[in-house]
C-alpha positions, -999 to +999 in steps of 0.1 A: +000+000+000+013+031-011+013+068+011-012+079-010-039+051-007-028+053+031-035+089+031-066+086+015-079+056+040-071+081+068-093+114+057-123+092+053-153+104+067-152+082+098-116+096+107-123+127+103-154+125+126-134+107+152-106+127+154-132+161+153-146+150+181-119+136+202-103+174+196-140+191+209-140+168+238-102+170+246-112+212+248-144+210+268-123+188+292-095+211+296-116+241+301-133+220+325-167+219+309-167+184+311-155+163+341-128+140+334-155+109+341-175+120+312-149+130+292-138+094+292-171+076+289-180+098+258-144+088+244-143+054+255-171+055+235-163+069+203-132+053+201-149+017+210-168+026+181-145+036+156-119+006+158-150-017+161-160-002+128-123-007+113-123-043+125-155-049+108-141-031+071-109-053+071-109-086+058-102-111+081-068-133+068-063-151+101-088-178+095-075-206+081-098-229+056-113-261+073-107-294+054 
């Protein structure tokens, strides 16, 4: 894979939503909008959700063909 398919995997719509929001979230926690304890459920969250969606996109090559 070359750094512009990489590139262009990484500014997907998904990406850009998780890393938007892990910025807002990061800022309303340091300005102390937030408390830490939600800071961390709402990003536990989102990022659960995210790599859950990544795992689901990529092909699985670690199963091996039953006889």
């Amino acid at each position: 894979m070359n750094i512009k398919e990489k590139l262009a995997k990484l500014i997907d719509v998904k990406s850009i939503v998780t890393v938007g929001l892990t910025a807002i979230f990061c800022i309303l926690a340091l300005k102390e909008v937030i408390t830490s304890t939600e800071f961390m459920t709402i990003f536990t969250l989102v990022i659960s959700f995210y790599f859950n969606k990544q795992k689901e996109t990529t092909p699985d090559t670690t199963k091996k063909e039953e006889d």
